[in-house]
VEXDREN-2710 file (C-alpha; in Angstrom, 1 decimal):
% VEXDREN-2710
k/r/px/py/pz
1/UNK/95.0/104.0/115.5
2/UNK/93.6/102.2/112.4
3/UNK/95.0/102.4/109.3
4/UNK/92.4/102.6/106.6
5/UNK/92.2/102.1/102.9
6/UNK/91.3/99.9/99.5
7/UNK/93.0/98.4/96.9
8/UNK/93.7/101.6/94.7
9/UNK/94.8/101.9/91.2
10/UNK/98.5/102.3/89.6
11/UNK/97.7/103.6/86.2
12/UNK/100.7/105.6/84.9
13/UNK/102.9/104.0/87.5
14/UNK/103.3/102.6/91.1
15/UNK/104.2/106.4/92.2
16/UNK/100.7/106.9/91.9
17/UNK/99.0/105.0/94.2
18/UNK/100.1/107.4/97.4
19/UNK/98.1/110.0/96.0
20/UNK/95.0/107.7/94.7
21/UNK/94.7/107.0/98.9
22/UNK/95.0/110.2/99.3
23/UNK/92.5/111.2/97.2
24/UNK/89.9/108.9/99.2
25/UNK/91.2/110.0/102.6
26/UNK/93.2/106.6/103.3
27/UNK/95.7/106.7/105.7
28/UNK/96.7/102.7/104.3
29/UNK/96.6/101.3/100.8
30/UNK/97.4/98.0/98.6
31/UNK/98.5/98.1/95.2
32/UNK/100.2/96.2/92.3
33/UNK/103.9/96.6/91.5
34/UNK/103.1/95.5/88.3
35/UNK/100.3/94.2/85.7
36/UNK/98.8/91.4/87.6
37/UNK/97.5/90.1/84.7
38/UNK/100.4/89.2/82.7
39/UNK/103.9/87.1/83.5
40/UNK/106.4/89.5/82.5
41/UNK/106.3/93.0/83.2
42/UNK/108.6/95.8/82.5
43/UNK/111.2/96.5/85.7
44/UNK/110.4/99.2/87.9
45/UNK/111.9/102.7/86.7
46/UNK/114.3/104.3/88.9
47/UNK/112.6/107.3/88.9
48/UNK/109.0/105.7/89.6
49/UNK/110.7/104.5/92.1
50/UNK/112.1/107.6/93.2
51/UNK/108.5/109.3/93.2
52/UNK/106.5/106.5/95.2
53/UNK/108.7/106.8/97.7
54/UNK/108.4/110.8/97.9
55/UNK/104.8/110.3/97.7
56/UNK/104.1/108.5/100.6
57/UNK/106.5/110.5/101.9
58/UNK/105.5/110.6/106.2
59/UNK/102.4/110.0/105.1
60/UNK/102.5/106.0/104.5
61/UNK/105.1/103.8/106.3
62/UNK/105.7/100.4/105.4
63/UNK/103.4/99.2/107.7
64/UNK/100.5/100.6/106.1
65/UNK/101.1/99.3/102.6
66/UNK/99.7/96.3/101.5
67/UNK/100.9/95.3/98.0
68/UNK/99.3/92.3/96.6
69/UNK/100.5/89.9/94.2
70/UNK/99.4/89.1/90.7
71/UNK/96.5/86.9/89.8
72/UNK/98.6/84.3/87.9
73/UNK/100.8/82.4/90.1
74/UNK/99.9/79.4/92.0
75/UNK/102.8/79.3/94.9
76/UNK/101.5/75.7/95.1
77/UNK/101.3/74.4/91.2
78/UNK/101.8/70.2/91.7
79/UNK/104.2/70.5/88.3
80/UNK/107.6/71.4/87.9
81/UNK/107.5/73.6/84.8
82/UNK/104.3/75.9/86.5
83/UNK/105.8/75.7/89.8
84/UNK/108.7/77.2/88.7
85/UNK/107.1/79.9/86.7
86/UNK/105.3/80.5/89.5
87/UNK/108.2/81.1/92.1
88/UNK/109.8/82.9/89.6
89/UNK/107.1/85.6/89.8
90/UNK/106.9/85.6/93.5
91/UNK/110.6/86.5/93.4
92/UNK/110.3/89.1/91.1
93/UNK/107.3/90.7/93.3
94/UNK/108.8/90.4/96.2
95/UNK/112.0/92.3/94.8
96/UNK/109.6/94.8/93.4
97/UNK/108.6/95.4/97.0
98/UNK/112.0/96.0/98.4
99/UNK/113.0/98.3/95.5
100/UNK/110.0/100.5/97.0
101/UNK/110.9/100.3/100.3
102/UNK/108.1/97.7/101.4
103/UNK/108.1/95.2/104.2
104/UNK/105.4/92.5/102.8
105/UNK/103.7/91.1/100.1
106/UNK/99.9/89.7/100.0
107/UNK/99.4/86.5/98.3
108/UNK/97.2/83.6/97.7
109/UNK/98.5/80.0/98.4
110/UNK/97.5/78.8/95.3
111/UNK/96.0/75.6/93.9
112/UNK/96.3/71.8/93.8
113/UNK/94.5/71.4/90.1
114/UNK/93.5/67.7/91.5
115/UNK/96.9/66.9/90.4
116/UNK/98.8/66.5/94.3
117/UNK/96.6/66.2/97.4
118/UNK/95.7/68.8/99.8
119/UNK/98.7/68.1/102.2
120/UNK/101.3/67.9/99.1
121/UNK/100.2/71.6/97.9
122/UNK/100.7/72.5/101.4
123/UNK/104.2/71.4/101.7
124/UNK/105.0/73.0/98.3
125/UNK/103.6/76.5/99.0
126/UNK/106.0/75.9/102.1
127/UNK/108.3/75.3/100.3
128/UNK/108.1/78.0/97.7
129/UNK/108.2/80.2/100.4
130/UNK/111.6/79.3/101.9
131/UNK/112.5/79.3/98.3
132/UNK/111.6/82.9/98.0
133/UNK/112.8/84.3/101.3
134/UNK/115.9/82.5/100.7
135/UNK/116.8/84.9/98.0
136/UNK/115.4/88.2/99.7
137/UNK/115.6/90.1/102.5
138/UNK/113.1/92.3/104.3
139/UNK/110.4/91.8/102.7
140/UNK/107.7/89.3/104.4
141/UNK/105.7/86.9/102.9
142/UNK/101.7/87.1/103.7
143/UNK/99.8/84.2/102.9
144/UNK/95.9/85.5/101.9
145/UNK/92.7/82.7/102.9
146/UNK/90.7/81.9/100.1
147/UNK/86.9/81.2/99.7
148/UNK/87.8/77.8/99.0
149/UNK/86.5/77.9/95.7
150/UNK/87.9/75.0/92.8
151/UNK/91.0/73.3/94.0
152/UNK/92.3/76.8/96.2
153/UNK/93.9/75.7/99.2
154/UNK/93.8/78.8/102.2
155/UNK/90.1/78.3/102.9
156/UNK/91.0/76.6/106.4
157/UNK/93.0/78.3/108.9
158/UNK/94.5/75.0/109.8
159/UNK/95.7/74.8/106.1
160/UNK/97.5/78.6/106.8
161/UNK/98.7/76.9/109.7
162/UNK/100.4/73.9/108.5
163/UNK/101.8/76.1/105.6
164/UNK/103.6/78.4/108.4
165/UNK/104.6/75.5/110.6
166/UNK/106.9/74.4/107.0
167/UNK/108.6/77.7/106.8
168/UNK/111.9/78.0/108.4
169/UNK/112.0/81.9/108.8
170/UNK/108.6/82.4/110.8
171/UNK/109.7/86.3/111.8
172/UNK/109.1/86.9/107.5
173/UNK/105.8/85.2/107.4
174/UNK/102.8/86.4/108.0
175/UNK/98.5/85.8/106.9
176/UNK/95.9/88.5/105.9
177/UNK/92.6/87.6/106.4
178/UNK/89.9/88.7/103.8
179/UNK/86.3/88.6/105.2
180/UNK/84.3/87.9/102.3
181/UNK/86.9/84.9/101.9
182/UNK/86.4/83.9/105.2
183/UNK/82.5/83.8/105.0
184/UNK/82.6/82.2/101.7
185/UNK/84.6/79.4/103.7
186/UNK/82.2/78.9/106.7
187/UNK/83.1/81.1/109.0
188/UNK/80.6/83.4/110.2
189/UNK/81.0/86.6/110.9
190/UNK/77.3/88.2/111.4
191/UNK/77.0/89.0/115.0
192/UNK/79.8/90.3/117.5
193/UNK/79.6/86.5/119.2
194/UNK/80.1/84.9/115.9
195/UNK/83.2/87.8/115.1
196/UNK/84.8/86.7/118.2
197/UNK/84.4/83.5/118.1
198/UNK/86.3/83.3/114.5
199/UNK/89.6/85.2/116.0
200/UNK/89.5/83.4/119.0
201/UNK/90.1/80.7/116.8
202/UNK/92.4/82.6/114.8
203/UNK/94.3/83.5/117.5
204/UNK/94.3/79.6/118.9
205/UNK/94.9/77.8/115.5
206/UNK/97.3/80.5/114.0
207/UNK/98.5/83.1/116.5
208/UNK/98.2/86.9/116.8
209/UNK/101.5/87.9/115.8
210/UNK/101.0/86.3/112.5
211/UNK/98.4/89.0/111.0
212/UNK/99.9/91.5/108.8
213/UNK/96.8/92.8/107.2
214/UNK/92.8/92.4/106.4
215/UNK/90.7/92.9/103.1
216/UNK/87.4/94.1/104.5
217/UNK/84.7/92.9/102.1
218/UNK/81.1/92.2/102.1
219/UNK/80.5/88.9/100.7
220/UNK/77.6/88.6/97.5
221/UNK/77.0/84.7/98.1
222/UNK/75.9/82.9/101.3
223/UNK/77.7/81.3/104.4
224/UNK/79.9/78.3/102.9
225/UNK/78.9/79.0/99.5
226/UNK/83.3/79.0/99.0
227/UNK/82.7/81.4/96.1
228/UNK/84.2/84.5/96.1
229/UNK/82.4/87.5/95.2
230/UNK/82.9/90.9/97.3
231/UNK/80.2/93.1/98.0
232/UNK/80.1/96.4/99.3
233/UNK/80.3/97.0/103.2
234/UNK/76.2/96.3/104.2
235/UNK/75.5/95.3/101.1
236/UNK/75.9/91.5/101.5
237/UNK/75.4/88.6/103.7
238/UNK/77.8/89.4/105.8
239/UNK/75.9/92.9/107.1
240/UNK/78.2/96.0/109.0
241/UNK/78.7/94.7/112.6
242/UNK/81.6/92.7/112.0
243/UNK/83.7/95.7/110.6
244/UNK/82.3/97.7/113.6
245/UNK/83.3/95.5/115.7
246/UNK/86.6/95.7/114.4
247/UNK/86.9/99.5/114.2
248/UNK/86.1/98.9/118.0
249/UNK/88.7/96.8/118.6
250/UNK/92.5/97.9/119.6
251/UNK/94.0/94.6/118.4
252/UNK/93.7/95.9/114.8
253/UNK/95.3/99.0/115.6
254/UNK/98.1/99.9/113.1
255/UNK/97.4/96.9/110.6
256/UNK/96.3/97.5/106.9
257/UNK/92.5/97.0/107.0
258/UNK/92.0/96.8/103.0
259/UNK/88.6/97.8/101.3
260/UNK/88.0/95.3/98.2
261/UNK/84.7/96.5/97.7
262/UNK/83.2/96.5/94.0
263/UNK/82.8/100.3/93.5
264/UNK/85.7/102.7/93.8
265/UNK/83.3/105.8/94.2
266/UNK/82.0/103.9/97.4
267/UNK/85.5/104.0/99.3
268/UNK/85.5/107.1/100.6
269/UNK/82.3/106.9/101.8
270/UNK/82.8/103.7/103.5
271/UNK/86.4/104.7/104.9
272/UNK/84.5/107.3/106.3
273/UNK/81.4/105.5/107.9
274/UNK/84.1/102.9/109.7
275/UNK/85.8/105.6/111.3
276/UNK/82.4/107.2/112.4
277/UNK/82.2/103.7/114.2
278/UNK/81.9/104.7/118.4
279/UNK/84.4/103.2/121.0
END
């Protein structure tokens, strides 16, 4: 079965977001535990908590949450006094996560700022993450490609890859793959050949068991542009068969697949039109 839905909104509260994926006849979601705009944010309420976890009720298991962390942290920052803002966050996040019951967070691997090279930012984003599993439990970490854009590490799946190989727990680590991201990075996607031939490689570079979700997106700039700018499903360079292909095939059965497209009144429409995808 696929598990379908976008990146919904938490005004009001986190307890919300079941019944915003609801309302767009999702049967998966992402969401922000807090303002991913801002550093500090006030803790989760025991009685949000209380109701997001009423809400999704048998409706939503872990498995088909995606939360996602905020924009601000780079889990691979070259200097001490960012770095450790940054894995503060993370922590924080990932606590948020297990207070509501979830089993992963979605994150970007941040950004070398031409400070550190390439394989440096690496081994710190590694090494942020034993830092932050260390202090949890339960809750996996789920490192997000990029497009590559600036000084964003992620863009190659070798790059994902050499991150994993540094963490010591590989059962709490996992990668979600955003197609827009991907395309952005030079990897095409267009046709069913091209589709498979990216996770074939996937599979060979990374492994399988690793994917714990996907952000389906369209993608508003070219092949290898490495700028990131989602478009809605058909409506960019990337076209609709790779997200048929996908609804066709079983290896992305019961993993978040993640609308990121522009326009929120579009989501039920295009939840819809991938499940009227044909085996």
């Amino acid at each position: 079965m696929k598990t379908l839905g976008a990146h919904v909104g938490t005004a009001g509260g986190v307890q919300h977001a079941p019944t915003n994926a609801l309302d767009i006849n999702a049967n998966a979601f992402a969401l922000f535990t807090k303002n991913p705009r801002r550093w500090e944010s006030p803790p989760l309420t025991a009685d949000h908590i209380r109701q997001f976890k009423e809400n999704c009720g048998d409706r939503f298991a872990p498995a088909q949450i995606l939360p996602h962390n905020a924009y601000l942290t780079n889990p691979g920052h070259p200097e001490k006094e960012g770095l450790e803002r940054s894995r503060h966050a993370l922590l924080d996040e990932m606590q948020r996560c297990a207070q509501l019951g979830l089993d992963r967070l979605n994150f970007h691997p941040g950004s070398h700022l031409n400070k550190c090279s390439e394989q440096d930012c690496l081994a710190i984003v590694a090494d942020t993450i034993n830092w932050v599993l260390a202090k949890t439990r339960g809750v996996t970490a789920v490192l997000e490609n990029t497009a590559g854009q600036g000084s964003c590490v992620g863009h190659r799946l070798e790059q994902l890859a050499t991150i994993i190989e540094q963490v010591k727990d590989k059962k709490r680590v996992g990668v979600c793959i955003d197609t827009c991201h991907a395309f952005a990075a030079g990897y095409d996607l267009r046709t069913k050949r091209a589709f498979n031939r990216f996770w074939d490689t996937f599979e060979e570079v990374i492994g399988w068991s690793y994917l714990r979700g996907v952000h389906l997106n369209d993608s508003k700039k070219a092949l290898g542009t490495r700028v990131d700018r989602h478009a809605g499903l058909g409506q960019g360079h990337i076209g609709w068969t790779p997200f048929r292909c996908l609804m066709r095939d079983p290896r992305f059965d019961h993993i978040p697949l993640i609308l990121e497209t522009p326009d929120p009144e579009h989501w039920a429409a295009e939840i819809a039109e991938l499940r009227s995808t044909k085996t």
